[in-house]
N, C-alpha and C positions, 0 to 999 in steps of 0.2 A: 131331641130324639127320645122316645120313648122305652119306658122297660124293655116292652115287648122287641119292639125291632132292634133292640141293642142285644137283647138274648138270641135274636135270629140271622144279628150277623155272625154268630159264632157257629152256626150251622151250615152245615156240607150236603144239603140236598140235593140231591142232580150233579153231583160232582164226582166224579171217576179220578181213582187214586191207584197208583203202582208203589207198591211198599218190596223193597230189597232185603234179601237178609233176614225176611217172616220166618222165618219158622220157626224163630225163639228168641228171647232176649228183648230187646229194645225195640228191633225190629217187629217181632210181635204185639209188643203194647201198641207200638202205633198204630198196628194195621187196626187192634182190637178201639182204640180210642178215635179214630176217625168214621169205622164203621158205627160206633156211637152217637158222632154227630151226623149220622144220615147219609154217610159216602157209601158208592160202590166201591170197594176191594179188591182187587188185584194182587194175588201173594207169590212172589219170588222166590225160589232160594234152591239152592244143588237137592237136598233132599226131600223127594215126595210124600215121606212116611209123616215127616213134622211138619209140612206144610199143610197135612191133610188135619191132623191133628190142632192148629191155630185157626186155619179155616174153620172147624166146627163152632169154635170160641168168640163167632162177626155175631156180633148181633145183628139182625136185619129187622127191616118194616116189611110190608107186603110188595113193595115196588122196587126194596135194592136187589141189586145182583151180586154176588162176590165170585169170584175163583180163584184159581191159582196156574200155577204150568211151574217147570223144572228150569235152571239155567243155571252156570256153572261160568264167576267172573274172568276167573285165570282161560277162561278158552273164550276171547273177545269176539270171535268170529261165529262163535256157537249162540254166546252172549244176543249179536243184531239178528242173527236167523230167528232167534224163538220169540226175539220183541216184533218183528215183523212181520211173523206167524201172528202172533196175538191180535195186534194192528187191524189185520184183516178183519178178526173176528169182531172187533172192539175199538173204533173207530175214535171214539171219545179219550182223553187223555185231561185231566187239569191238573192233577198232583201229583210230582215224582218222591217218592224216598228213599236217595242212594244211601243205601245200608249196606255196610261189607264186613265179616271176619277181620278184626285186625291180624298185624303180619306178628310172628313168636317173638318172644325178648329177647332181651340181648345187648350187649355195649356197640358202639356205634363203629367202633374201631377195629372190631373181630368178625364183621358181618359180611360175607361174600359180597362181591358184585353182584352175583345173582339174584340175592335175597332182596338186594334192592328192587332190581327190576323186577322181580315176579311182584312186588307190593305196588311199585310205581305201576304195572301194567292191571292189577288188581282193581286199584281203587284209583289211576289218574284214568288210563285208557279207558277202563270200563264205564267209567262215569260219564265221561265223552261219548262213547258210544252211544249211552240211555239218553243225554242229549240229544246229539244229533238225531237220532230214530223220532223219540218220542216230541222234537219241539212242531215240528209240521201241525200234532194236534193242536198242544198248546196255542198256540199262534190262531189256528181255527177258531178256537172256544174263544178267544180270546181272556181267558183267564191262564194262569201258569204260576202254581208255586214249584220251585224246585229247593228239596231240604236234606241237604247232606248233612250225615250223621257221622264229627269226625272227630276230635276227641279234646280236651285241654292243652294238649301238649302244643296245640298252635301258638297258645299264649305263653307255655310255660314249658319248655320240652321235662319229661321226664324218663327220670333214671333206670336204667336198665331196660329202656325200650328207644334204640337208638334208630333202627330203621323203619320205627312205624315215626317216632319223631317227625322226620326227615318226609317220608312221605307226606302223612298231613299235614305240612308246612305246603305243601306244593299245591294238593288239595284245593286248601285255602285259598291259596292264591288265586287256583284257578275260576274259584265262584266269586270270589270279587271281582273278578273281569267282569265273568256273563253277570254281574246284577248289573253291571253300566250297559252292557251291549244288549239285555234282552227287556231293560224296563218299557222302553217305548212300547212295547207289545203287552204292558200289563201283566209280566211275568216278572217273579221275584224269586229272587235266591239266596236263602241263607243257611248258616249251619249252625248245628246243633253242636256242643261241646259236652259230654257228659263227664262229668267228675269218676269219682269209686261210686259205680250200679252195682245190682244182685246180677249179676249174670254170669253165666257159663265160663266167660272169657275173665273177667275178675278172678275167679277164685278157680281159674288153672294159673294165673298170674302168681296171685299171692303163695298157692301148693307148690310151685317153679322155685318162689323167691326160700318159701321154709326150707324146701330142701338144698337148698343151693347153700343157706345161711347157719344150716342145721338150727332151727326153732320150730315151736308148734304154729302152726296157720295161724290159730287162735291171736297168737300173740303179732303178727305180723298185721291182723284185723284191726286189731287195737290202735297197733302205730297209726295204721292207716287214718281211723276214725278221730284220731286226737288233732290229726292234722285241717279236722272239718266244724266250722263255728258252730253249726248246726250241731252238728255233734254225732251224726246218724248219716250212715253208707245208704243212697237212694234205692230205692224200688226202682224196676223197669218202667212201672205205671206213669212217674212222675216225668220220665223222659217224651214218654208216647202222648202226655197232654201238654208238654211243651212244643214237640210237632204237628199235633193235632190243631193250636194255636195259630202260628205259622200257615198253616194251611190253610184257614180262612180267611173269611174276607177280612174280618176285623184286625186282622193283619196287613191288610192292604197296603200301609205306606211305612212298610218295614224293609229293606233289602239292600243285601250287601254284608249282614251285617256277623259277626261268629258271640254264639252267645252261650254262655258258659250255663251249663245245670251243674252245680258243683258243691253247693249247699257254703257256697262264702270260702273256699278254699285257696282259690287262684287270686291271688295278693295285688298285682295288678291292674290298673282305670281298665 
């Protein structure tokens, strides 16, 4: 194989993507690093003001398209209406990215029942949903990556986050199934595990833990970072071109599989 065709399988030309959870964070980088390799865009997420705001941020060529539309995971019924509003418009589907708000912290032991179910209906039901709606495309095109975005604690539960724990254990589970049940169709499914990222949900984390610990952020950053070989808390960017990866072809004979962005943290084969 050549330079060239080994640089152009890493490109998303003609390939229509749904990114979850755009309008900041992780979610953003992807949308913004897919729309790099050539994709059409699709951006997700409850509020319109910061989707409109990420959406400006797509790069495009003369021929992509990007948009975006509102939807709101905790209302799953609201959720299938607005994907199959879109459907209509937009027929084409090859890349999903379930991206979702993880659930607040907290020990696993003092968390309502409720709190479960609103995370399990969050991120298992909702996910199912974006499945079932959006594989008809998939299955059309005959291509399909699907990349959930769900955290370390699959490999490693941690501390003080007991029922987001608990859910992406379930997560998990659930897309190792559909990588056995959806490869015949050339669709693959894997997740993304991110270690400590810069983003929003990080550092209400670590602001949660100072004041709960009575310490400065500062110093709870520190502990964080000692615990990473690399030595340094990742950029959102770094996550969104590990999805971006995933999403192409040159990923093709990847799936099933949970793969840690964590900069060597998670101890664990």
């Amino acid at each position: 194989m050549t330079a060239n065709k080994t640089l152009n399988n890493f490109r998303l030309d003609g390939k229509w993507a749904l990114v979850c959870g755009a309008s900041k964070g992780i979610g953003a980088a992807a949308a913004r690093a897919l729309a790099d390799l050539g994709a059409d865009v699709t951006l997700v997420a409850r509020t319109e003001e910061s989707l409109k705001e990420t959406f400006q941020q797509l790069s495009a060529s003369g021929t992509q398209r990007h948009g975006y539309f509102t939807a709101d995971f905790d209302d799953t019924a609201g959720l299938k209406a607005a994907l199959e509003a879109w459907l209509k418009r937009n027929p084409k589907l090859h890349i999903l990215v379930n991206n979702t708000g993880g659930p607040p912290g907290g020990p696993a032991n003092s968390a309502k029942p409720e709190e479960f179910l609103a995370a399990f209906n969050r991120h298992l039901i909702g996910g199912q949903v974006l499945v079932q709606t959006l594989l008809p495309a998939m299955k059309q095109a005959g291509y399909g990556r699907i990349i959930n975005v769900i955290s370390t604690s699959v490999k490693e539960p941690i501390k003080g986050l007991g029922v987001s724990n608990t859910v992406r254990g379930a997560v998990a589970s659930w897309a190792k199934t559909l990588a056995g049940e959806l490869g015949q169709y050339g669709i693959t499914v894997n997740n993304v595990l991110p270690g400590f990222t810069r983003t929003g949900r990080m550092q209400s984390l670590f602001q949660s833990r100072a004041e709960k610990e009575g310490r400065p952020v500062a110093e709870i950053e520190d502990e964080a970072r000692g615990l990473i070989p690399l030595g340094r808390i990742a950029d959102a960017e770094e996550i969104g071109a590990t999805i971006a990866f995933l999403a192409s072809p040159a990923a093709s004979y990847i799936t099933g599989v949970s793969l840690p962005v964590d900069g060597g943290r998670i101890q664990s084969l």
